[in-house]
Backbone as XML, in Angstrom:
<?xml version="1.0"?>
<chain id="A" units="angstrom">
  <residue number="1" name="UNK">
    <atom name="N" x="-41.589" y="41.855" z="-45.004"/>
    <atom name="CA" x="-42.786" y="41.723" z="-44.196"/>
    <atom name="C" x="-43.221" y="40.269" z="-44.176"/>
  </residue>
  <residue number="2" name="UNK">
    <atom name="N" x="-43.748" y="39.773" z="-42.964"/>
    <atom name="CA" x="-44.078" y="38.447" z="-43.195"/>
    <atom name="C" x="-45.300" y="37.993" z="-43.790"/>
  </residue>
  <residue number="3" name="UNK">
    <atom name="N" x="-45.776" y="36.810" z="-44.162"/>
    <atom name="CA" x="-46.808" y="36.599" z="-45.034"/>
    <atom name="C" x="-48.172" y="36.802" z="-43.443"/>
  </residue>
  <residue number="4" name="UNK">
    <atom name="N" x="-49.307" y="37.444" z="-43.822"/>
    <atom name="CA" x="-50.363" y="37.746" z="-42.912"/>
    <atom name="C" x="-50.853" y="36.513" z="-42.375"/>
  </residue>
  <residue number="5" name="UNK">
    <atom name="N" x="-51.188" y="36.042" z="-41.270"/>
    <atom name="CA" x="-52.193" y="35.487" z="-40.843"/>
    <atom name="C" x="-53.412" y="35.405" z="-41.512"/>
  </residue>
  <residue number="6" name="UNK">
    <atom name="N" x="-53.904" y="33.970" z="-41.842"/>
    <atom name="CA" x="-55.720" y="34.353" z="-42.142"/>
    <atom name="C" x="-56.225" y="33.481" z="-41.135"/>
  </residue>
  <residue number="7" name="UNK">
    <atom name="N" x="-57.368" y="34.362" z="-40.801"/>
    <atom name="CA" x="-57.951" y="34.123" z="-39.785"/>
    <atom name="C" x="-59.341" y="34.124" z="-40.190"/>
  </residue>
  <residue number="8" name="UNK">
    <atom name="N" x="-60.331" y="33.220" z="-40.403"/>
    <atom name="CA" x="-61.515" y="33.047" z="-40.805"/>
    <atom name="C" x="-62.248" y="32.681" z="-39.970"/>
  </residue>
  <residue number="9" name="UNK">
    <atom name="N" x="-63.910" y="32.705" z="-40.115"/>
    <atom name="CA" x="-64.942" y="32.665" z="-39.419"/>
    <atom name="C" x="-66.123" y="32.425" z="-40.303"/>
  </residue>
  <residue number="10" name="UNK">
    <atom name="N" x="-66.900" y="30.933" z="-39.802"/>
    <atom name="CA" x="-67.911" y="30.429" z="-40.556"/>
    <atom name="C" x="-68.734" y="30.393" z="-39.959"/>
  </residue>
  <residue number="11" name="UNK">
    <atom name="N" x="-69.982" y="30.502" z="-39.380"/>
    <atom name="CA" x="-71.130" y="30.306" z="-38.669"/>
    <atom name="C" x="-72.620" y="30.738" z="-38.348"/>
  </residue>
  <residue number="12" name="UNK">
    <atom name="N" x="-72.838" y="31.334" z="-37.885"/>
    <atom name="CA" x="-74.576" y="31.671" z="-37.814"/>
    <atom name="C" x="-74.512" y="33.365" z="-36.872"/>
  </residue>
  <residue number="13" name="UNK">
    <atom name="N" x="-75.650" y="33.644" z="-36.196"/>
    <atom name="CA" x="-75.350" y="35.208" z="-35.649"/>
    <atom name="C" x="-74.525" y="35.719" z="-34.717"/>
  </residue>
  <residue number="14" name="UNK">
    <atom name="N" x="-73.971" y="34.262" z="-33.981"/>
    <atom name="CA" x="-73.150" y="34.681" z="-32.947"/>
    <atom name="C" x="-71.854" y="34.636" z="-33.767"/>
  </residue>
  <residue number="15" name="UNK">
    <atom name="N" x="-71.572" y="33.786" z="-34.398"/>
    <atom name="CA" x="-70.614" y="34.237" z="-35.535"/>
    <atom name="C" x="-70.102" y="35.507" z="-36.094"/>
  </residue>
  <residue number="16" name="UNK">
    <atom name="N" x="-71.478" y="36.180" z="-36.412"/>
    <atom name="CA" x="-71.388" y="37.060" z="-37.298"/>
    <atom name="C" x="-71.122" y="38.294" z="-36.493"/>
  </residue>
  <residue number="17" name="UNK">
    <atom name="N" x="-71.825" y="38.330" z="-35.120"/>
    <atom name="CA" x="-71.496" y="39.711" z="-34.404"/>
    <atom name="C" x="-73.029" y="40.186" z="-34.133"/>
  </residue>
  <residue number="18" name="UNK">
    <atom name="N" x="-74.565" y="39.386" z="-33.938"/>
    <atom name="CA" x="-75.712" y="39.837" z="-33.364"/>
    <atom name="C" x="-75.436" y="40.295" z="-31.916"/>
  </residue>
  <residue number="19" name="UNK">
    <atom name="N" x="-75.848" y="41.387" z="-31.300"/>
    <atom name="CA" x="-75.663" y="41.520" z="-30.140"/>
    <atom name="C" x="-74.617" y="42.272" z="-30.048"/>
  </residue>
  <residue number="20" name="UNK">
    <atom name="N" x="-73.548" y="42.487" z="-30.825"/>
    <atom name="CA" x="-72.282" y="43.197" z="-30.636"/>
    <atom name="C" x="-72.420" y="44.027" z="-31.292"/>
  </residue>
  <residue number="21" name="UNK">
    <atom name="N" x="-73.217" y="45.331" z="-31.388"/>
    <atom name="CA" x="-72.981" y="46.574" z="-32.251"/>
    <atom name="C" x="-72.835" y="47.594" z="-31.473"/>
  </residue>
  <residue number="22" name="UNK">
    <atom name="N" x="-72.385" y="48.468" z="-32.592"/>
    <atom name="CA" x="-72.016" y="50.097" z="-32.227"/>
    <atom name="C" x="-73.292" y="50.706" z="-32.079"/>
  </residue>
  <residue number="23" name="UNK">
    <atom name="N" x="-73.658" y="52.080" z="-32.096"/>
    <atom name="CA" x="-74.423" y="53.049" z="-31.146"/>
    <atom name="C" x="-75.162" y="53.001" z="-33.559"/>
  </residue>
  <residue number="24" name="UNK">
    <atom name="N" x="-74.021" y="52.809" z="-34.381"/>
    <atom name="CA" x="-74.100" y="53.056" z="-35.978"/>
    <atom name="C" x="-75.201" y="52.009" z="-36.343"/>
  </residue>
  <residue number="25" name="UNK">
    <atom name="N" x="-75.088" y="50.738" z="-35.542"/>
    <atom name="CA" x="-75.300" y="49.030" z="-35.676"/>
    <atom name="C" x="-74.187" y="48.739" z="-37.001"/>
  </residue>
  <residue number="26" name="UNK">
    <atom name="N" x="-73.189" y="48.899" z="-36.725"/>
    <atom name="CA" x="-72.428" y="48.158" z="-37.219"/>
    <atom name="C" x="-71.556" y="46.552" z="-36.026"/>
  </residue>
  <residue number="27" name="UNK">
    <atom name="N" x="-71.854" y="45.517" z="-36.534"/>
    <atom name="CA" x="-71.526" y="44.294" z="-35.934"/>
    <atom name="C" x="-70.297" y="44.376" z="-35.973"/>
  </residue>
  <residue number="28" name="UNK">
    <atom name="N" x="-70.101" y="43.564" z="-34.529"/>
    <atom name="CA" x="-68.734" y="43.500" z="-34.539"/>
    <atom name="C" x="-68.339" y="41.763" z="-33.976"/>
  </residue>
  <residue number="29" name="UNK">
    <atom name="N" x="-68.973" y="41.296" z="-32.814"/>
    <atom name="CA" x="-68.731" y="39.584" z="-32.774"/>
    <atom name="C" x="-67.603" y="39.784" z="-32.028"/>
  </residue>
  <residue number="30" name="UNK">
    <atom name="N" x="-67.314" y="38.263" z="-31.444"/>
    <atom name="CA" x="-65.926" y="38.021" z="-30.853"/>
    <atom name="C" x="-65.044" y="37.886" z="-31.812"/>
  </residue>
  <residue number="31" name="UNK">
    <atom name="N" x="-65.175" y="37.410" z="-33.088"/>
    <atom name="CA" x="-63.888" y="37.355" z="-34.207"/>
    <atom name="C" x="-63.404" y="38.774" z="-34.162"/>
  </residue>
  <residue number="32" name="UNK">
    <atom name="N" x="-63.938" y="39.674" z="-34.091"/>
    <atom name="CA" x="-63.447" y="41.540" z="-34.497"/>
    <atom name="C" x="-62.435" y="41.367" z="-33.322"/>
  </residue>
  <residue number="33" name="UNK">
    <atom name="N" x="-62.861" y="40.965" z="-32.005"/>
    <atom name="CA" x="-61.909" y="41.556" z="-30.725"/>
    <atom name="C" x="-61.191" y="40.926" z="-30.682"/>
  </residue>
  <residue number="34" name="UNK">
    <atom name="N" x="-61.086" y="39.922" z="-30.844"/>
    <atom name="CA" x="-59.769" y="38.382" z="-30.860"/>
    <atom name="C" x="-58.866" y="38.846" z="-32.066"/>
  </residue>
  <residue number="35" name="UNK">
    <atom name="N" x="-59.187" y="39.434" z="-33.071"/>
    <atom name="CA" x="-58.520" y="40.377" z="-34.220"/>
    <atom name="C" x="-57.288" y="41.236" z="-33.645"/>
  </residue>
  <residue number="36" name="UNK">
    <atom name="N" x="-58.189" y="42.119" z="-32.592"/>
    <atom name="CA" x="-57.452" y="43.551" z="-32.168"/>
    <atom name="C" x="-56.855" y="42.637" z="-31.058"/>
  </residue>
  <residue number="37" name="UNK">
    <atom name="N" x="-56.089" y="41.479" z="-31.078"/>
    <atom name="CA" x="-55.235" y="41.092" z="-29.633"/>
    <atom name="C" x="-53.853" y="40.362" z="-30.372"/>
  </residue>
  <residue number="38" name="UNK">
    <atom name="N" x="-54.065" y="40.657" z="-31.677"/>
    <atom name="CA" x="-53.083" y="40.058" z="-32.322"/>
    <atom name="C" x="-51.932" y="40.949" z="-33.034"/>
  </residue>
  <residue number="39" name="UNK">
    <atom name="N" x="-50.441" y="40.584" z="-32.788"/>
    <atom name="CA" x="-49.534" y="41.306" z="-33.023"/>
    <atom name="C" x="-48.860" y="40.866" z="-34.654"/>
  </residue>
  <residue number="40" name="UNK">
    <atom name="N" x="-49.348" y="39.762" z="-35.110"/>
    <atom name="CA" x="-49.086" y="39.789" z="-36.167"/>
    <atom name="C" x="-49.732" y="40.426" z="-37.746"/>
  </residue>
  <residue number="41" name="UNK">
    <atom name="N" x="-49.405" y="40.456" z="-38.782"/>
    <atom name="CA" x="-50.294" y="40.667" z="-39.769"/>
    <atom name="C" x="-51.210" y="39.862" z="-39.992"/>
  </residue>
  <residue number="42" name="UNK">
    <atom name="N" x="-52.241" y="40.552" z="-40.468"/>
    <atom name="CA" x="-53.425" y="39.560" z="-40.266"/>
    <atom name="C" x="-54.168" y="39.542" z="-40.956"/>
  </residue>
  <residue number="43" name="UNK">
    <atom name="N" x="-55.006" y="38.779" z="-41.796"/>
    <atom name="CA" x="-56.143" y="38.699" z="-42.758"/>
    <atom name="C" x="-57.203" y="38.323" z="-41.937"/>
  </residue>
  <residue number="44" name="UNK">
    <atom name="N" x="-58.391" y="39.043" z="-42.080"/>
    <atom name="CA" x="-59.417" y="38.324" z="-41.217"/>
    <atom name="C" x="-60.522" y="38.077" z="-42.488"/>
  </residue>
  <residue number="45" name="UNK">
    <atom name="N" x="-61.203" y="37.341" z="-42.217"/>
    <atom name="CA" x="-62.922" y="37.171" z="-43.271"/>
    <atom name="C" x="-63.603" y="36.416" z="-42.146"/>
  </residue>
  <residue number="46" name="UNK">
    <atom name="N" x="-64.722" y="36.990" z="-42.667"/>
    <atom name="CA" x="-66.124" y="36.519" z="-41.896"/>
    <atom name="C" x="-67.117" y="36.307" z="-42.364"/>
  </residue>
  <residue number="47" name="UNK">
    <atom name="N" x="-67.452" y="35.122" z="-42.799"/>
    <atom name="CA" x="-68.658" y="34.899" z="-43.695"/>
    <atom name="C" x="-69.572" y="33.967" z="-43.465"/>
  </residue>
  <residue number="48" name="UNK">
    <atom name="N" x="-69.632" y="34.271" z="-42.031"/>
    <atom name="CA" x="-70.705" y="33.935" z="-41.449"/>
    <atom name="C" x="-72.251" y="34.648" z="-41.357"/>
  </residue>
  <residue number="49" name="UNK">
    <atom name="N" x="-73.569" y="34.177" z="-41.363"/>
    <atom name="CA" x="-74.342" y="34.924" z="-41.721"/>
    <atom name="C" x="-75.566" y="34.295" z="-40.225"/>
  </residue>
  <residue number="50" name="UNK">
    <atom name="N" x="-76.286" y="35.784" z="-39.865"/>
    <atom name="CA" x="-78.003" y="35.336" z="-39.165"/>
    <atom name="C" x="-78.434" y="34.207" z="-39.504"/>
  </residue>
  <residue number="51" name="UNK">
    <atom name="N" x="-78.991" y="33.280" z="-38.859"/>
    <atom name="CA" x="-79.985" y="32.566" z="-39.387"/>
    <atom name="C" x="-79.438" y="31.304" z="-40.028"/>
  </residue>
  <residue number="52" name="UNK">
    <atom name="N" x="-78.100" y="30.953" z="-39.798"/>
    <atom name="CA" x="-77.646" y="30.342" z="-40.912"/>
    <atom name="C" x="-77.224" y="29.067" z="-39.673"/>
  </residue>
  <residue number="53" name="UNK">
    <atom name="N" x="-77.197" y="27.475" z="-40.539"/>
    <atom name="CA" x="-77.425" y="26.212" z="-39.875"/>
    <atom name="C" x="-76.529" y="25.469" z="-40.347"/>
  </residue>
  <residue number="54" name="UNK">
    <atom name="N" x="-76.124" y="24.368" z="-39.774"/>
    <atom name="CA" x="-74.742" y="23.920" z="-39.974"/>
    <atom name="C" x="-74.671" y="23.147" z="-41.534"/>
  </residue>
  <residue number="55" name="UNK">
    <atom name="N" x="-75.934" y="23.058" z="-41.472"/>
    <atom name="CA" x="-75.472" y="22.255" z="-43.500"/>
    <atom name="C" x="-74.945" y="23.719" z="-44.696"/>
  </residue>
  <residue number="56" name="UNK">
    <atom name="N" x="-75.431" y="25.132" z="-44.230"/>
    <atom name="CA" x="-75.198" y="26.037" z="-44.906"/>
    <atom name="C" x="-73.813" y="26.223" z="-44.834"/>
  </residue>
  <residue number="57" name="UNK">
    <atom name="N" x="-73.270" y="26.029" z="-43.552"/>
    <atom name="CA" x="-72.141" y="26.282" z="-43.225"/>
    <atom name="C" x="-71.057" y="25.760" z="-44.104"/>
  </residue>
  <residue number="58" name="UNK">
    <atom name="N" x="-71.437" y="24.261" z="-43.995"/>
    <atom name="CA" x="-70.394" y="23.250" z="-44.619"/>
    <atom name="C" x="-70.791" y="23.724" z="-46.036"/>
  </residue>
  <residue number="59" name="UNK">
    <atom name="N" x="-72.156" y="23.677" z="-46.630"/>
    <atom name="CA" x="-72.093" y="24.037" z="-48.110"/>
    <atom name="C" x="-71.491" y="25.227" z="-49.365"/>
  </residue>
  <residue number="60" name="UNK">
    <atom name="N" x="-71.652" y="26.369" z="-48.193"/>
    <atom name="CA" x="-71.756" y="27.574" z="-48.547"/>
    <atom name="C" x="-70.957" y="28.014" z="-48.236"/>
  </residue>
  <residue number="61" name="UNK">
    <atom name="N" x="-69.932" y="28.437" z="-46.765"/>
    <atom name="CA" x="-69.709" y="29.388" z="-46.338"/>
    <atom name="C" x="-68.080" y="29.000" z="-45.761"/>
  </residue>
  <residue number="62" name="UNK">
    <atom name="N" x="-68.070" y="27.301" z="-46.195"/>
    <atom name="CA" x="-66.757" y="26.866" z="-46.021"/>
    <atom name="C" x="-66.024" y="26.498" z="-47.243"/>
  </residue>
  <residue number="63" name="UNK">
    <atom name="N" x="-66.423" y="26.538" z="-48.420"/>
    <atom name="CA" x="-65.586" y="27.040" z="-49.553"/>
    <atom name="C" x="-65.293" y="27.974" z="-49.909"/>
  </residue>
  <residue number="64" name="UNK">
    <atom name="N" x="-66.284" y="29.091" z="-49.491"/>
    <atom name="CA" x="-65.351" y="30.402" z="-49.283"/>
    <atom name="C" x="-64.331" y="30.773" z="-48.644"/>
  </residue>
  <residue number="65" name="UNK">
    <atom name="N" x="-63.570" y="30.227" z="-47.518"/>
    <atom name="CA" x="-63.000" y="30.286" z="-46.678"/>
    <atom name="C" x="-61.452" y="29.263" z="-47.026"/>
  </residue>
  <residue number="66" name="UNK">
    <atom name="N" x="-62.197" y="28.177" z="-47.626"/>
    <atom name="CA" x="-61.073" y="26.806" z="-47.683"/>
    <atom name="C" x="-59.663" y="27.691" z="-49.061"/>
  </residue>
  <residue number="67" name="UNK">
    <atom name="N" x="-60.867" y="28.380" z="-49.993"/>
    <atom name="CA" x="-59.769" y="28.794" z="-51.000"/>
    <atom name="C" x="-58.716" y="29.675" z="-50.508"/>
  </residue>
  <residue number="68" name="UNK">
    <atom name="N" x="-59.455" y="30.105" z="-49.178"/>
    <atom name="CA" x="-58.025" y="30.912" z="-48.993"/>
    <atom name="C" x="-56.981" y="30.775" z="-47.933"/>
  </residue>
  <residue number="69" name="UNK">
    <atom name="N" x="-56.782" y="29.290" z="-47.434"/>
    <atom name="CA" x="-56.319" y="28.403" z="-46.923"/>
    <atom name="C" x="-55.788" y="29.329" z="-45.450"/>
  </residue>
  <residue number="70" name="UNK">
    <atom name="N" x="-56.443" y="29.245" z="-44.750"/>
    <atom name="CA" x="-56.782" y="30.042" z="-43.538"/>
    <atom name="C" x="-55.806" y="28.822" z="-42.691"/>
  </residue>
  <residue number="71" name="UNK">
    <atom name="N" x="-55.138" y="29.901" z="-41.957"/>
    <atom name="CA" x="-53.963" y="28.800" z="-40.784"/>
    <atom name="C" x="-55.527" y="28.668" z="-39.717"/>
  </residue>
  <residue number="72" name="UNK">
    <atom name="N" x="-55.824" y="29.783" z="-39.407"/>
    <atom name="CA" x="-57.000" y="29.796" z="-37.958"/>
    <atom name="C" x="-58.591" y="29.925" z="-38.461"/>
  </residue>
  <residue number="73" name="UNK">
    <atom name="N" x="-59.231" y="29.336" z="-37.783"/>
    <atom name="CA" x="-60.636" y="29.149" z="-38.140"/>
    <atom name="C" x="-61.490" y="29.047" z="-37.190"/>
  </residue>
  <residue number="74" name="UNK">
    <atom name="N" x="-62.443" y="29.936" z="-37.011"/>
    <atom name="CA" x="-63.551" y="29.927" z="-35.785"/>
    <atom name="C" x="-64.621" y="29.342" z="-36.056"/>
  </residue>
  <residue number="75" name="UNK">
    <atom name="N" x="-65.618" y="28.355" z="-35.661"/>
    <atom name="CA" x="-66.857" y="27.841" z="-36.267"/>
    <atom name="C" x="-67.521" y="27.852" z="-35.077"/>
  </residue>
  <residue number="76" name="UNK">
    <atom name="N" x="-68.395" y="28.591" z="-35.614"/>
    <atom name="CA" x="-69.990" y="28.874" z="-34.014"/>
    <atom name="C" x="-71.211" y="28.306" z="-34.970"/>
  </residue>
  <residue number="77" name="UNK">
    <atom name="N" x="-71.659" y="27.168" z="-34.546"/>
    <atom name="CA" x="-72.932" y="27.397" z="-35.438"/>
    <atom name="C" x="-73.966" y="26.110" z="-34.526"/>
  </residue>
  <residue number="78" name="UNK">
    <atom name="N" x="-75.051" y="25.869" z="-34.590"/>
    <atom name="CA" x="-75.504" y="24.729" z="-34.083"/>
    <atom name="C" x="-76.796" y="25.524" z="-33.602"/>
  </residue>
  <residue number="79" name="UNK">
    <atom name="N" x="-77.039" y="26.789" z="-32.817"/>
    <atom name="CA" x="-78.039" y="26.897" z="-32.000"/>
    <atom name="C" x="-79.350" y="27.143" z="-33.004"/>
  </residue>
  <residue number="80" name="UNK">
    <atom name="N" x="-79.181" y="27.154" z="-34.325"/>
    <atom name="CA" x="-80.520" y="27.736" z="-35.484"/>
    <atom name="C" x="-80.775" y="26.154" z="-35.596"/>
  </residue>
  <residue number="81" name="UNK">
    <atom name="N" x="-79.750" y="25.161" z="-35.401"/>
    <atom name="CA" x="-79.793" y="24.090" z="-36.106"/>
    <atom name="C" x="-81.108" y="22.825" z="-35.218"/>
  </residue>
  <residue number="82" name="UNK">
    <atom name="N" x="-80.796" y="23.695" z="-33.483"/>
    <atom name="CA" x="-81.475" y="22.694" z="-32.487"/>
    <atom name="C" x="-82.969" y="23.826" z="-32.656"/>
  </residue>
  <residue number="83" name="UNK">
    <atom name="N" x="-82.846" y="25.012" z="-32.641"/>
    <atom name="CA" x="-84.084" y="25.768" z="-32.815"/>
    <atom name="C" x="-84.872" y="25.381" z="-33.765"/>
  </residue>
  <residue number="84" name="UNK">
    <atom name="N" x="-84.656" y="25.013" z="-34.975"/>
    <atom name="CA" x="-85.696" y="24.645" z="-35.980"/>
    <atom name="C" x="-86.187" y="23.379" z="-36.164"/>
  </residue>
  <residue number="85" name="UNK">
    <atom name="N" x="-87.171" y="23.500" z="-36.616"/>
    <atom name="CA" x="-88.080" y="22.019" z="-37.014"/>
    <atom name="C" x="-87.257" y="21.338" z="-37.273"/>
  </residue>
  <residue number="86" name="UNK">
    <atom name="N" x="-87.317" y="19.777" z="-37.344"/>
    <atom name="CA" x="-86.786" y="18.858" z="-38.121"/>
    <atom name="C" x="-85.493" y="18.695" z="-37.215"/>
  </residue>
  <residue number="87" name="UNK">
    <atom name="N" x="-84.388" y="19.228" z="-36.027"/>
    <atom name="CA" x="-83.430" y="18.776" z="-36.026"/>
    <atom name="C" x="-83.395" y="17.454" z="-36.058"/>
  </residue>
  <residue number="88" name="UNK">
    <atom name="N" x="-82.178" y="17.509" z="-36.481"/>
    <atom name="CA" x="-81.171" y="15.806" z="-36.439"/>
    <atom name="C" x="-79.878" y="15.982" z="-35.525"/>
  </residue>
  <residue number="89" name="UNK">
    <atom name="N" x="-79.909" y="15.406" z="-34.411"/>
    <atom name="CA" x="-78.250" y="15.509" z="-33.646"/>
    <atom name="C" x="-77.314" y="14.781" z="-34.406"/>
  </residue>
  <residue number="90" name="UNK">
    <atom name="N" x="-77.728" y="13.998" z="-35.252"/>
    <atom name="CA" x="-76.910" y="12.922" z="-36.461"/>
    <atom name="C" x="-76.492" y="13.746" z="-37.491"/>
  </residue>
  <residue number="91" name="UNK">
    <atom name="N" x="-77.508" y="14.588" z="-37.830"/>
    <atom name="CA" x="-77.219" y="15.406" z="-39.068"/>
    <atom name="C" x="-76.259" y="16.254" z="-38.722"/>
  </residue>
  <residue number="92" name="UNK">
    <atom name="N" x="-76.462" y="16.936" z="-37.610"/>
    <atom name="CA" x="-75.386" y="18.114" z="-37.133"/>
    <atom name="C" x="-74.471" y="17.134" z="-37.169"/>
  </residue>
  <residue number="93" name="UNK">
    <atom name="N" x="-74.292" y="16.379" z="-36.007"/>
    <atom name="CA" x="-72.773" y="16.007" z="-35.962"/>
    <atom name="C" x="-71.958" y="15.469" z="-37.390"/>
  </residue>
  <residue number="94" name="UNK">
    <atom name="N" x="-72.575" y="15.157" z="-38.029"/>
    <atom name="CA" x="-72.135" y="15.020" z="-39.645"/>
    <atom name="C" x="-71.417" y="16.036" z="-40.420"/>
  </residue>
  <residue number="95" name="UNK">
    <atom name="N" x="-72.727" y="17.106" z="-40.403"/>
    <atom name="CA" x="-72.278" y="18.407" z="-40.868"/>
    <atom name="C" x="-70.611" y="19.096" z="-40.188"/>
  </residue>
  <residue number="96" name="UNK">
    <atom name="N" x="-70.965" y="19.383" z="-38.488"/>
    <atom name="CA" x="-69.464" y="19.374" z="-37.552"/>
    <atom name="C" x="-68.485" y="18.873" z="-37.801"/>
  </residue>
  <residue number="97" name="UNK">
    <atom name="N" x="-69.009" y="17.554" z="-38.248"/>
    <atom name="CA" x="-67.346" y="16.482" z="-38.515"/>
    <atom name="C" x="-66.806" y="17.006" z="-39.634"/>
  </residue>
  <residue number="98" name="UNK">
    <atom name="N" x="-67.842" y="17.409" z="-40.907"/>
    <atom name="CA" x="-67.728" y="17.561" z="-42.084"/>
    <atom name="C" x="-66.526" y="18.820" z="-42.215"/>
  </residue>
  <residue number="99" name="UNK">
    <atom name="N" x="-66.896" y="19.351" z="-41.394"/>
    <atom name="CA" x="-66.724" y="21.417" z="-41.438"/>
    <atom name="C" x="-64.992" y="20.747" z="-40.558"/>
  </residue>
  <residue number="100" name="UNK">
    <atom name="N" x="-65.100" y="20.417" z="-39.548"/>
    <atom name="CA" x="-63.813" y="20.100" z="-38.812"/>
    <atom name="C" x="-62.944" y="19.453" z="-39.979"/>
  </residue>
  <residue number="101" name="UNK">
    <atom name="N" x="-63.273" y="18.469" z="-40.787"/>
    <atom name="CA" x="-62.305" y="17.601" z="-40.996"/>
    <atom name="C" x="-61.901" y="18.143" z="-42.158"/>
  </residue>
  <residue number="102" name="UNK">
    <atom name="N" x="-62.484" y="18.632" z="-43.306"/>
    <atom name="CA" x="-62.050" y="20.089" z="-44.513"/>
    <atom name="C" x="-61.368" y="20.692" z="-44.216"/>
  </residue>
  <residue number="103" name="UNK">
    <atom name="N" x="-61.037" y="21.197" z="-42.978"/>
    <atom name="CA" x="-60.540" y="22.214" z="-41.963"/>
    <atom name="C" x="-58.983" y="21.910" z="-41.750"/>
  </residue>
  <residue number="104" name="UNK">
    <atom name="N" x="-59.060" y="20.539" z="-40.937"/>
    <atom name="CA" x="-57.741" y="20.133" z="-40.684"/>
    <atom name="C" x="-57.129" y="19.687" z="-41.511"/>
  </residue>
  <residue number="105" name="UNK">
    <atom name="N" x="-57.700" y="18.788" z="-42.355"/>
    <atom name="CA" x="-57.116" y="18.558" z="-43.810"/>
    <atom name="C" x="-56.360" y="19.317" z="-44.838"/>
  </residue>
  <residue number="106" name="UNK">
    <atom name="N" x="-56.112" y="20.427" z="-44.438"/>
    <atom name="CA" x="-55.570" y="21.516" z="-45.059"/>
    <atom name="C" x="-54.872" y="22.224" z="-44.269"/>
  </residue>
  <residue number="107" name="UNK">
    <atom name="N" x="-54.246" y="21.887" z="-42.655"/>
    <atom name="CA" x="-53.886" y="22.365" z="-41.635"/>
    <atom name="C" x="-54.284" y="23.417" z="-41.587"/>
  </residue>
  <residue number="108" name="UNK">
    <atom name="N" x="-55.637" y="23.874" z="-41.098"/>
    <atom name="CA" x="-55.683" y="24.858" z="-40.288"/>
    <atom name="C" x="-56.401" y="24.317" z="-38.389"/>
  </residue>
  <residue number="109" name="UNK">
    <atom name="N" x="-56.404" y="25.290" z="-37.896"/>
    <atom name="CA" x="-56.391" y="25.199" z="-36.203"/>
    <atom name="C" x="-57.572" y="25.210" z="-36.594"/>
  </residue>
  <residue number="110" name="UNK">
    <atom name="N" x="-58.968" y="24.397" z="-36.252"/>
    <atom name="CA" x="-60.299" y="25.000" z="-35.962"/>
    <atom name="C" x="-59.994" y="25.524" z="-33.713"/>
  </residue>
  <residue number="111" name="UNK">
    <atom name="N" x="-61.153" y="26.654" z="-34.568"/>
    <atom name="CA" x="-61.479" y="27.031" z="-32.646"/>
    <atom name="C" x="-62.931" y="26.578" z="-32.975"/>
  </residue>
  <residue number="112" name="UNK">
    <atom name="N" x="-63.418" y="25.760" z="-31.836"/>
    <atom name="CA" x="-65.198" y="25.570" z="-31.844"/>
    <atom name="C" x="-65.503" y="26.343" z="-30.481"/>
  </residue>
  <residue number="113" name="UNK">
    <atom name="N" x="-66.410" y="27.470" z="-30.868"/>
    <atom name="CA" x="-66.880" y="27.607" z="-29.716"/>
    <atom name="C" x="-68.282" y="27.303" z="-29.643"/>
  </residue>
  <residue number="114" name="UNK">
    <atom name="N" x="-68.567" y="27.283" z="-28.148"/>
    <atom name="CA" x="-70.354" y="26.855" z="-27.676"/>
    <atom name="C" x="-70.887" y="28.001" z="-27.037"/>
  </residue>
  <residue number="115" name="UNK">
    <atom name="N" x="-72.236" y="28.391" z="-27.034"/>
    <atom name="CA" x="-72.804" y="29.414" z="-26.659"/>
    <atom name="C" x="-73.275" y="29.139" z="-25.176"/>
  </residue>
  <residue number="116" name="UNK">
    <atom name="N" x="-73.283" y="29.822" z="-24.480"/>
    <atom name="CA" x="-73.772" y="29.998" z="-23.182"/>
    <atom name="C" x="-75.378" y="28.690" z="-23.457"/>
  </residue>
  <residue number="117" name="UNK">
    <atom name="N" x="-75.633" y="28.186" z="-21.839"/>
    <atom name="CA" x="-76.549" y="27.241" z="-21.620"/>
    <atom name="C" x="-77.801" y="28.300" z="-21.567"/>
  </residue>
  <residue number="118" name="UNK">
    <atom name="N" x="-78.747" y="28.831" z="-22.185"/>
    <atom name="CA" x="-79.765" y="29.719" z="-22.122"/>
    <atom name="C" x="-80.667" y="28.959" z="-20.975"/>
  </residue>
  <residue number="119" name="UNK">
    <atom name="N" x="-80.969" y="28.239" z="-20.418"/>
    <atom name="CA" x="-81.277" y="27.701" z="-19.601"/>
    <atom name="C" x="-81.221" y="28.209" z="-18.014"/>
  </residue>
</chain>
């Protein structure tokens, strides 16, 4: 059997699967369906959380992820970061670079995605 795919996911609610539940509310997110399109073995984790901002990301939620040296990696995070008091576009992009460059440094693929313009 070949060694599984890991496929990880760090980010905030769109990350996590807000908006995507069952009739149960169990979350499901675009990481679950991008899951079910794949023919190989696969490890998935998701430890992405609500509410959560890109310094948590890099602090918290990407050493969980780095130990288990993930080929693919999804990172959604930024919109808690422009919503709350205090942003910094300096700070984010710090944090982003931070989270990207941990990432590749260990070859894995980051995917970044951006959320729709609510606008």
């Amino acid at each position: 059997m070949d060694k599984p795919i890991t496929f990880a996911i760090v980010g905030d609610s769109a990350a996590s699967g807000i908006g995507d539940s069952d009739a149960l509310g169990n979350y499901y997110g675009w990481g679950y369906h991008l899951v079910k399109a794949f023919n190989e073995p696969l490890a998935y984790i998701n430890v992405s959380r609500p509410g959560a901002r890109s310094k948590e990301v890099r602090l918290e939620q990407l050493p969980k992820v780095l130990i288990h040296e993930p080929e693919l990696v999804g990172v959604i995070v930024g919109g808690n970061d422009v919503l709350r008091n205090g942003f910094s576009p300096q700070r984010f992009h710090q944090n982003l670079r931070e989270i990207v460059s941990q990432l590749t440094a260990q070859n894995s693929t980051v995917l970044l995605l951006e959320l729709h313009d609510p606008n």
